[in-house]
DRENDO-1510 file (C-alpha; in Angstrom, 1 decimal, always signed):
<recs>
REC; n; res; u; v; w
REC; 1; UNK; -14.5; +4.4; -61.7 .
REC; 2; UNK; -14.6; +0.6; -61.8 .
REC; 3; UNK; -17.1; -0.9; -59.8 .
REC; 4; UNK; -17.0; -4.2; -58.3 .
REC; 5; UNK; -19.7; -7.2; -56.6 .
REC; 6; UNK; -22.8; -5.3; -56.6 .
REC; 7; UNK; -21.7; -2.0; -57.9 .
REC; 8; UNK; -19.7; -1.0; -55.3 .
REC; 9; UNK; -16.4; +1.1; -55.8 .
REC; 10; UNK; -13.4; -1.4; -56.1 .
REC; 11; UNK; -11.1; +0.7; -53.6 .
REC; 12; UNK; -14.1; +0.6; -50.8 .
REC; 13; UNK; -14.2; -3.2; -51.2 .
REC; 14; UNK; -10.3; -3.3; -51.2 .
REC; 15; UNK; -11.1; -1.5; -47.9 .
REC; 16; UNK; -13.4; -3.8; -46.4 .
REC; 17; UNK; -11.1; -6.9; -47.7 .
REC; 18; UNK; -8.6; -5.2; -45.5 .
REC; 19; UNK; -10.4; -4.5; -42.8 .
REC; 20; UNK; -11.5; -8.7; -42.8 .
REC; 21; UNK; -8.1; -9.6; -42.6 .
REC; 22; UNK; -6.7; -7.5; -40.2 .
REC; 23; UNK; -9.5; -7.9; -37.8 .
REC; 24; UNK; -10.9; -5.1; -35.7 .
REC; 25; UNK; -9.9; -1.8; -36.3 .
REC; 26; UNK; -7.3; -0.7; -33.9 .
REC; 27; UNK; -8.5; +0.1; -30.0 .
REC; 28; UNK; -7.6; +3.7; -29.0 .
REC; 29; UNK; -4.8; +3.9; -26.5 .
REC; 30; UNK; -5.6; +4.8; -22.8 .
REC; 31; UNK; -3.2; +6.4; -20.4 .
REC; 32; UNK; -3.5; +5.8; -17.1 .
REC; 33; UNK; -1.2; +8.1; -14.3 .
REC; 34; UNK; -0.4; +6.0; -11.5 .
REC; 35; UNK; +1.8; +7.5; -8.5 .
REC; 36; UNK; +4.1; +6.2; -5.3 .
REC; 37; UNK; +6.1; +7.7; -2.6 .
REC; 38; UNK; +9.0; +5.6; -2.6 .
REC; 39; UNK; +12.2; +6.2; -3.6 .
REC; 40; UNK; +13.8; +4.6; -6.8 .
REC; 41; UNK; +15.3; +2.1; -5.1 .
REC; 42; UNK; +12.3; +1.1; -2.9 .
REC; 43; UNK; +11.2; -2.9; -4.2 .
REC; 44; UNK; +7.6; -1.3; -4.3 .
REC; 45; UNK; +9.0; +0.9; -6.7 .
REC; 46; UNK; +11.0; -1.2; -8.9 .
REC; 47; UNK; +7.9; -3.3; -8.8 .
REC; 48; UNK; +5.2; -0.7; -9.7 .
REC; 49; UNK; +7.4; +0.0; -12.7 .
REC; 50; UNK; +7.6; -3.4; -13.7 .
REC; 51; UNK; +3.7; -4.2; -13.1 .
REC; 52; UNK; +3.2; -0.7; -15.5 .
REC; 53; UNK; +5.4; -2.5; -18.2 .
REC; 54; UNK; +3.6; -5.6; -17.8 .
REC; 55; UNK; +0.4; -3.8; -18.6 .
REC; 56; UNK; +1.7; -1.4; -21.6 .
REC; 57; UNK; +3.4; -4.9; -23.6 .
REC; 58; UNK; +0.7; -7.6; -22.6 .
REC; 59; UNK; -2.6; -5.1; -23.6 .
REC; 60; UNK; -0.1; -4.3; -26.4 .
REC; 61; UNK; -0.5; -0.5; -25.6 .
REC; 62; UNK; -4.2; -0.3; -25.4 .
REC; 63; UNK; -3.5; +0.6; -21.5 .
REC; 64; UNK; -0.5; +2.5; -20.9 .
REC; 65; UNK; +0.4; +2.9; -17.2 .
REC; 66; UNK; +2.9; +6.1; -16.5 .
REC; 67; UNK; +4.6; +5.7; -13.4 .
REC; 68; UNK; +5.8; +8.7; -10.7 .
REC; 69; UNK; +7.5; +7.4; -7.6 .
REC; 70; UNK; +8.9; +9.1; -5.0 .
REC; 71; UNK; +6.1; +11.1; -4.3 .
REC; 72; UNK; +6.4; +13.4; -7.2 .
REC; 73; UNK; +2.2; +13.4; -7.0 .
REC; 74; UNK; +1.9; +13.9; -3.5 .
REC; 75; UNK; +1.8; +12.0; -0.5 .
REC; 76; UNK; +0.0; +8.7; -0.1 .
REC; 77; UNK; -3.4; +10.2; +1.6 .
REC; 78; UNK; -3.0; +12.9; -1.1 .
REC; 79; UNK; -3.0; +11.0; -4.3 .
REC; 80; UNK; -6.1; +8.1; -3.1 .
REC; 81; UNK; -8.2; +11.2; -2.9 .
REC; 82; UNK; -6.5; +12.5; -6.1 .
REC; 83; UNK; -7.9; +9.2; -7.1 .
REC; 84; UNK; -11.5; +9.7; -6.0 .
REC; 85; UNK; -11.9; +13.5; -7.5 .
REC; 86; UNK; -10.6; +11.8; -11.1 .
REC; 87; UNK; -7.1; +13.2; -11.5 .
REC; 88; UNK; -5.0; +10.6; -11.2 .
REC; 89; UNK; -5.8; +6.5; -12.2 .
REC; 90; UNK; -3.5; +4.9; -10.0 .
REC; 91; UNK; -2.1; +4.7; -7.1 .
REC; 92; UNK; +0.0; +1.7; -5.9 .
REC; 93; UNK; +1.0; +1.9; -1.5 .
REC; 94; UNK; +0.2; +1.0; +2.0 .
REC; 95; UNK; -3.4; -0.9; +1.7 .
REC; 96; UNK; -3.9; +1.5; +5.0 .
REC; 97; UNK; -4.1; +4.9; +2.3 .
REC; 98; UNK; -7.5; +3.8; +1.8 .
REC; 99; UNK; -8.6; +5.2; +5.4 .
REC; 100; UNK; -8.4; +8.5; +4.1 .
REC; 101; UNK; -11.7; +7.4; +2.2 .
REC; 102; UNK; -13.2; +4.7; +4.0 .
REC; 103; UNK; -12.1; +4.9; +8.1 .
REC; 104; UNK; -12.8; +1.6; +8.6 .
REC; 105; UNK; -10.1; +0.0; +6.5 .
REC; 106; UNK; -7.7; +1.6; +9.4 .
REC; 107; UNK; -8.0; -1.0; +10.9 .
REC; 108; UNK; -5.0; -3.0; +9.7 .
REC; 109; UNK; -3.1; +0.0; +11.1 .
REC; 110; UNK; -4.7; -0.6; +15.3 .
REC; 111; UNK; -1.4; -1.5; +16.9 .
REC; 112; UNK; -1.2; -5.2; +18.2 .
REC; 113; UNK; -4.0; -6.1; +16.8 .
REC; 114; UNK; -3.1; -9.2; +14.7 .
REC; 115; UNK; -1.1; -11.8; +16.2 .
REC; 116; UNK; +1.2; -13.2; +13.5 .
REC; 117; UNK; +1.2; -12.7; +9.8 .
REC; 118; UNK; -0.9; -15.8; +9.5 .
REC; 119; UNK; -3.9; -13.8; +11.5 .
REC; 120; UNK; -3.6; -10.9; +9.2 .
REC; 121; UNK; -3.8; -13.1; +6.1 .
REC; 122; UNK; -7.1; -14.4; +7.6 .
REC; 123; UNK; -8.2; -10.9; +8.0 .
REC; 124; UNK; -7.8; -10.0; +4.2 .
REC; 125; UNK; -9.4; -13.0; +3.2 .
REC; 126; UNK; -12.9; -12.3; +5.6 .
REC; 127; UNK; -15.9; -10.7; +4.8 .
REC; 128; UNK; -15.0; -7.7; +6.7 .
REC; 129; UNK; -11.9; -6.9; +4.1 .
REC; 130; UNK; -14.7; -7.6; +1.3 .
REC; 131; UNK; -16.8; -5.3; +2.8 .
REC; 132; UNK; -14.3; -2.6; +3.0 .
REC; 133; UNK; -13.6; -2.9; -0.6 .
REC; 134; UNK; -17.0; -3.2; -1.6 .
REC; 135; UNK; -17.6; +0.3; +0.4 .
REC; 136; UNK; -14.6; +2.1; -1.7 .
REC; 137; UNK; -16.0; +1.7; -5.1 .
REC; 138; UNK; -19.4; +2.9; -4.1 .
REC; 139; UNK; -18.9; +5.3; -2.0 .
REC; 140; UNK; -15.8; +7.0; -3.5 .
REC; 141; UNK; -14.8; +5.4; -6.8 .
REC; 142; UNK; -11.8; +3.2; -6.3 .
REC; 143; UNK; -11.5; -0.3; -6.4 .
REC; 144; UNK; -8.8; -2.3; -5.4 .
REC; 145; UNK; -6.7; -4.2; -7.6 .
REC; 146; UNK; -4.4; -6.8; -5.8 .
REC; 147; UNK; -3.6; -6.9; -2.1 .
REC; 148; UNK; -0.6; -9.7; -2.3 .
REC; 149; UNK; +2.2; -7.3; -2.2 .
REC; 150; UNK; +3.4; -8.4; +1.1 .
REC; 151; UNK; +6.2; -6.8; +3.4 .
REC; 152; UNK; +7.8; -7.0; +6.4 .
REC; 153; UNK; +6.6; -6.3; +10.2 .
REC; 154; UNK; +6.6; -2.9; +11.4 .
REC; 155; UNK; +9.6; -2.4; +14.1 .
REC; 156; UNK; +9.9; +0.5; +16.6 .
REC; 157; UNK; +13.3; +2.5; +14.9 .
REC; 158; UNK; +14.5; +4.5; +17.9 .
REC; 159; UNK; +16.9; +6.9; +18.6 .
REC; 160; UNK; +18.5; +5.8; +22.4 .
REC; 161; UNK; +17.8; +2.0; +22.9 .
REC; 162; UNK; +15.7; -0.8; +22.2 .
REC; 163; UNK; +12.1; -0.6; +23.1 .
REC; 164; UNK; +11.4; -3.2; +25.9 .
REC; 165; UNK; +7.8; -2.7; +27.1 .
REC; 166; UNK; +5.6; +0.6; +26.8 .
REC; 167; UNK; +7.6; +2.5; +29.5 .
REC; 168; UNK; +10.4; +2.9; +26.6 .
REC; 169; UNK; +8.1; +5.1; +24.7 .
REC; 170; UNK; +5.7; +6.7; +26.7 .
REC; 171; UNK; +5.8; +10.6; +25.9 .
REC; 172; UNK; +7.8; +10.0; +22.6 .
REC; 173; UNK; +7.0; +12.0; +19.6 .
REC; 174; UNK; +6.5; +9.3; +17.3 .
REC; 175; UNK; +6.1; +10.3; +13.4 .
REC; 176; UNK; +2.6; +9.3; +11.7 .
REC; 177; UNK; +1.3; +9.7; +8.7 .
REC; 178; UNK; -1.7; +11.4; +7.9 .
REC; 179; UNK; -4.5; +8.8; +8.3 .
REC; 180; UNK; -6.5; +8.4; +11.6 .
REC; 181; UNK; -6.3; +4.7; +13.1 .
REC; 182; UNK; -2.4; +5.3; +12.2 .
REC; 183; UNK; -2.4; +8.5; +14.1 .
REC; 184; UNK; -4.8; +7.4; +17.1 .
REC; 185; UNK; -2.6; +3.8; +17.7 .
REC; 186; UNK; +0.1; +5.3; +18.4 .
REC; 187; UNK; -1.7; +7.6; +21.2 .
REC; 188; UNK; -3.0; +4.0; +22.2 .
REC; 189; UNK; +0.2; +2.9; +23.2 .
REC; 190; UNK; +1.6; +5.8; +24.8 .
REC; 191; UNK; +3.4; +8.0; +22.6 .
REC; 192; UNK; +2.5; +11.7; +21.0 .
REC; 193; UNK; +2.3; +11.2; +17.5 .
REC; 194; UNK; +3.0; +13.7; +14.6 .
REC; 195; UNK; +1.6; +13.8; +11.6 .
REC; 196; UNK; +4.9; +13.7; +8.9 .
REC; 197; UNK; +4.1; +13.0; +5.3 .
REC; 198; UNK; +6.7; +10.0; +4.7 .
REC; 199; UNK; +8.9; +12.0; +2.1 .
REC; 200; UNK; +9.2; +14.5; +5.5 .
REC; 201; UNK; +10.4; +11.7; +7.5 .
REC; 202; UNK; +13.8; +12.0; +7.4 .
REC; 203; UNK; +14.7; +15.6; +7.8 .
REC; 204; UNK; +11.7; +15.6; +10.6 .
REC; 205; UNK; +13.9; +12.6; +12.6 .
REC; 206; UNK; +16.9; +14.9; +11.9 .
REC; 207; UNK; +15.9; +18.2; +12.7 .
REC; 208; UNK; +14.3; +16.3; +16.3 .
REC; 209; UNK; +10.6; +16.9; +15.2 .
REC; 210; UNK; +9.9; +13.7; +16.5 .
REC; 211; UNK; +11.9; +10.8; +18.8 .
REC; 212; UNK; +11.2; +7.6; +16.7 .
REC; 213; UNK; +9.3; +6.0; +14.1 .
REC; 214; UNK; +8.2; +2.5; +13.1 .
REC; 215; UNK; +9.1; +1.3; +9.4 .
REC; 216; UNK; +7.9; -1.8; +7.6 .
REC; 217; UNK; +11.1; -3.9; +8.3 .
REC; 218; UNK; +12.5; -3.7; +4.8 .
REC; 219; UNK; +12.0; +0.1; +4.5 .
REC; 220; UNK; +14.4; +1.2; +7.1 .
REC; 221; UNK; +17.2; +0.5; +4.5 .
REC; 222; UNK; +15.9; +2.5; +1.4 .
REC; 223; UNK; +14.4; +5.4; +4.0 .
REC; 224; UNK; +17.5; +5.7; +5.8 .
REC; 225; UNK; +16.0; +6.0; +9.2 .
REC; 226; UNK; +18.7; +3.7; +10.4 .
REC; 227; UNK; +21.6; +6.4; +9.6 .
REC; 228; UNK; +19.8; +8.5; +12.3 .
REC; 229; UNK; +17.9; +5.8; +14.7 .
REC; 230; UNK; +20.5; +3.0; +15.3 .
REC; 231; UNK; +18.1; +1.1; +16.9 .
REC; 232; UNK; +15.6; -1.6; +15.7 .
REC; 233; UNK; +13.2; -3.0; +18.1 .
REC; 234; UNK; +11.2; -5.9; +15.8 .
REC; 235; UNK; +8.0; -5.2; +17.5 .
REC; 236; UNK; +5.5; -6.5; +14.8 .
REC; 237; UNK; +3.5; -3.4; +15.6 .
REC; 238; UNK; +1.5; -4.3; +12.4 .
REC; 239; UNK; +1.6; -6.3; +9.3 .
REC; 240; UNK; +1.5; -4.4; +6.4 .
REC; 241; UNK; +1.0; -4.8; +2.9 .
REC; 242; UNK; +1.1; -2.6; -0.7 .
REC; 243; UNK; -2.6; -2.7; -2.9 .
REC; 244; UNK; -2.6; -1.8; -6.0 .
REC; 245; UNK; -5.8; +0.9; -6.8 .
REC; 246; UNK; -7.5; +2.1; -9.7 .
REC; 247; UNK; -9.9; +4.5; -10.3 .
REC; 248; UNK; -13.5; +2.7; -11.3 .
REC; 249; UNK; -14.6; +5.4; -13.5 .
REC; 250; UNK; -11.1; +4.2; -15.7 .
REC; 251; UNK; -11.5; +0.5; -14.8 .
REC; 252; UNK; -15.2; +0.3; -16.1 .
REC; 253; UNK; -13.9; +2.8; -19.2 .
REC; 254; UNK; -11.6; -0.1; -21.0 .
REC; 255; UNK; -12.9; -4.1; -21.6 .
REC; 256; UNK; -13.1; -7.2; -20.2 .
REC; 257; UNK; -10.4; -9.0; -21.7 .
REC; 258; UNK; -7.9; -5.6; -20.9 .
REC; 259; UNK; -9.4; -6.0; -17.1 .
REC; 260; UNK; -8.3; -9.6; -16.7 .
REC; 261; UNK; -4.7; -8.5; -18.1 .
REC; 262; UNK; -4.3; -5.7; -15.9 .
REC; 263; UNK; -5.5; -8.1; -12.9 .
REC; 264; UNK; -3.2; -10.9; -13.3 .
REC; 265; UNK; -0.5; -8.4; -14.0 .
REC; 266; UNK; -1.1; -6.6; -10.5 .
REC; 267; UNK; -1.4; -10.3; -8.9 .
REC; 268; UNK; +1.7; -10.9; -10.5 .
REC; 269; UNK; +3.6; -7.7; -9.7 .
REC; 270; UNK; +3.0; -8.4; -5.8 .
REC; 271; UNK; +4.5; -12.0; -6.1 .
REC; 272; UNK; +7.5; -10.2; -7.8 .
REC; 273; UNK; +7.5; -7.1; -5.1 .
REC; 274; UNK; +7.3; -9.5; -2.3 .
REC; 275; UNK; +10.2; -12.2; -3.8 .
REC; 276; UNK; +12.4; -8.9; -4.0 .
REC; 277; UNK; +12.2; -8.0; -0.3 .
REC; 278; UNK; +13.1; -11.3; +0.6 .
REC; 279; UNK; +15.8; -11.3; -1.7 .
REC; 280; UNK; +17.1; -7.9; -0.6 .
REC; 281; UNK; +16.6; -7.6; +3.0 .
REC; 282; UNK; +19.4; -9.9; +4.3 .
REC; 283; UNK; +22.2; -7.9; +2.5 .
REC; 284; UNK; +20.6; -4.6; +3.4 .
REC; 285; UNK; +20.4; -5.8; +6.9 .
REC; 286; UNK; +24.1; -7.0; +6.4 .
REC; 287; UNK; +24.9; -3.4; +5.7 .
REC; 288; UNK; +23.2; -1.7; +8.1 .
REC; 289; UNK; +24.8; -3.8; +11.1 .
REC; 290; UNK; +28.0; -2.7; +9.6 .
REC; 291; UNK; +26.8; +1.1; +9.8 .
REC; 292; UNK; +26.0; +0.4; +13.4 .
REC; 293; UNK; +23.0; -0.6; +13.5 .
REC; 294; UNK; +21.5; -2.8; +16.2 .
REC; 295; UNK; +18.3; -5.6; +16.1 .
REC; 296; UNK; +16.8; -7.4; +18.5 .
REC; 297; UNK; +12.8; -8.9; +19.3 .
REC; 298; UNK; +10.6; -7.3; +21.1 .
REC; 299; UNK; +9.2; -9.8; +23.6 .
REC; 300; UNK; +5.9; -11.7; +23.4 .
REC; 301; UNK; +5.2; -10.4; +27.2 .
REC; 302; UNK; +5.8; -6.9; +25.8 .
REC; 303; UNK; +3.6; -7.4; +23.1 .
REC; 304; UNK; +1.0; -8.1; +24.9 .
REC; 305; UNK; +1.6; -5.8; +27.3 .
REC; 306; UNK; +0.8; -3.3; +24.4 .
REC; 307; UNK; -1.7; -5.4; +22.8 .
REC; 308; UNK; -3.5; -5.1; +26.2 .
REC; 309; UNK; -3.4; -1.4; +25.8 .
REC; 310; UNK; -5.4; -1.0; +22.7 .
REC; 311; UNK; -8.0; -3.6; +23.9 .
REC; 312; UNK; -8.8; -1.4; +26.9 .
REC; 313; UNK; -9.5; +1.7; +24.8 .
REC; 314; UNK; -11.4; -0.2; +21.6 .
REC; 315; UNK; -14.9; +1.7; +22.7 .
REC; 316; UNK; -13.0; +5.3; +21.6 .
REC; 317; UNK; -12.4; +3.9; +18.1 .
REC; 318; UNK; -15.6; +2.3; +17.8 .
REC; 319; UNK; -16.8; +6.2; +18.9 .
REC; 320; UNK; -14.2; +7.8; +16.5 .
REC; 321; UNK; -15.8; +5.9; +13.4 .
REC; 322; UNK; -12.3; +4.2; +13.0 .
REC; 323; UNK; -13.6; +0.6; +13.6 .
REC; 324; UNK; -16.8; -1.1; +13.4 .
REC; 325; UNK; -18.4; -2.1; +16.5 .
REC; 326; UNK; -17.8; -5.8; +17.5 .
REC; 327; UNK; -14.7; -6.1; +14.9 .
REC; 328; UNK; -12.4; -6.0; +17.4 .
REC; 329; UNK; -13.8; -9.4; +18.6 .
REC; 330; UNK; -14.3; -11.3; +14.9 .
REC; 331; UNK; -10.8; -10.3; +14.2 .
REC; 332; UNK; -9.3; -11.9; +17.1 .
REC; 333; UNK; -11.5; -14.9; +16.5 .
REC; 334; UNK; -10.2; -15.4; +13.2 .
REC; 335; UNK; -7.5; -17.0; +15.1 .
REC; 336; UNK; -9.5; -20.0; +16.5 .
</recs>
């Protein structure tokens, strides 16, 4: 055997040359199972998939993000506590689905609350949002990635005319997902709501299950609610927005500089999401009016109206655990 600088074995210090040159030994790959519910066509969707490429090339497959859409993992209160008890990494949706965890961030989903997008914005960006998040990762394991993925109001989709004031729906069987402030608003405002997981939605609005919905405004198109509820009443009933979770337990398992890549990616994926809705939603809109679809505003007196509604009853969701007592009074001071 011919030995080398202090008798070593020449093929082990071949070895070690190598290893000098080429740096660290390679990272072991991580796979990380991320799920949505909408449909291949959805921008969220096309926009998950492109935020789980970004991730695979730029960590150059240290973190490899596998996509489901379309609810192929189960519905959206489904897979955050898939999230929590380990068996899924991801989950990119509603920044509501975190309610199922943590009440409190229902809140973004209390009917009428915010004013204008402007007032929600402020709302993300308070202590109160950082508190919520804060809560999630140490009380259940899920932290939130990116909050920027930004859609459209919620509108009333109805089935027999435009909603003009809470007399239009009072006794309607409005569909809801599974998640309590959600569920409890629309009671707030006069309808009965019932619970439909969103992949549901359809066939429940065409079997007569229930009399209406409301849909982010860029939704209506790739759900097809406006094939069977011709009517859009742009109610801004909320202003909702897509996160981006992951499981701590997998966030904490991988490093720093593989954190900061996945983080700029998500940031980046919800500038991308939200250019695509604006991009999309005037043709789709287009081709809805020429299915027979109809738009109009609801009015600021009738949003009040309804606004007024949910004020009078805030002491039952401060009982029901959905909202933190004096919250509803911050939040409308965040518009001073």
């Amino acid at each position: 055997m011919t030995l080398g600088l202090k008798g070593l074995p020449t093929p082990l210090l071949f070895a070690m040359a190598l290893l000098a040159v080429l740096g660290r030994p390679a990272v072991a790959q991580v796979e990380w199972v991320f799920g949505g519910i909408n449909p291949p066509d959805a921008p969220v969707t096309v926009a998950s998939e492109q935020f789980a490429a970004w991730v695979t090339e730029r960590t150059e497959g240290r973190v490899v993000i596998r996509y489901f859409g379309g609810s192929q993992l189960g519905s959206g209160p489904e897979q955050i506590e898939a999230m929590s008890a380990g068996a899924q990494q991801g989950y990119i949706s509603a920044g509501s689905n975190a309610s199922k965890l943590v009440k409190e961030f229902g809140v973004v989903d209390t009917a009428f609350l915010f004013h204008d997008q402007a007032h929600f914005l402020a709302f993300q960006d308070s202590d109160m949002a950082a508190e919520l998040q804060q809560r999630l990762i140490d009380e259940y394991g899920v932290r939130v990635l990116a909050t920027n993925w930004f859609r459209l109001p919620r509108a009333f989709v109805t089935r027999d005319g435009f909603v003009t004031g809470p007399e239009d729906i009072a006794g309607k069987r409005a569909r809801s997902p599974n998640l309590p402030m959600y569920y409890k608003s629309w009671e707030l405002i006069g309808t009965i709501p019932v619970k439909t997981a969103y992949s549901e939605a359809y066939l429940a609005i065409s079997q007569g299950l229930v009399d209406m919905t409301e849909s982010a405004g860029e939704q209506i198109y790739t759900s097809k609610y406006y094939e069977l509820l011709p009517y859009v009443t742009e109610a801004e009933m909320m202003y909702p927005q897509n996160s981006v979770y992951v499981a701590e337990d997998a966030w904490q398992a991988i490093g720093e500089d593989d954190r900061q890549i996945i983080r700029e990616a998500a940031f980046e994926a919800g500038e991308f999401f939200t250019q695509l809705v604006m991009d999309r939603v005037g043709p789709w809109r287009a081709e809805m009016e020429a299915a027979g679809t109809q738009f109009a505003p609801l009015s600021d007196e009738a949003r009040a109206e309804f606004r007024a509604m949910v004020a009078a009853r805030v002491p039952e969701l401060v009982a029901d655990g959905l909202m933190p007592e004096g919250w509803w009074d911050r939040i409308q001071a965040l518009r001073e």
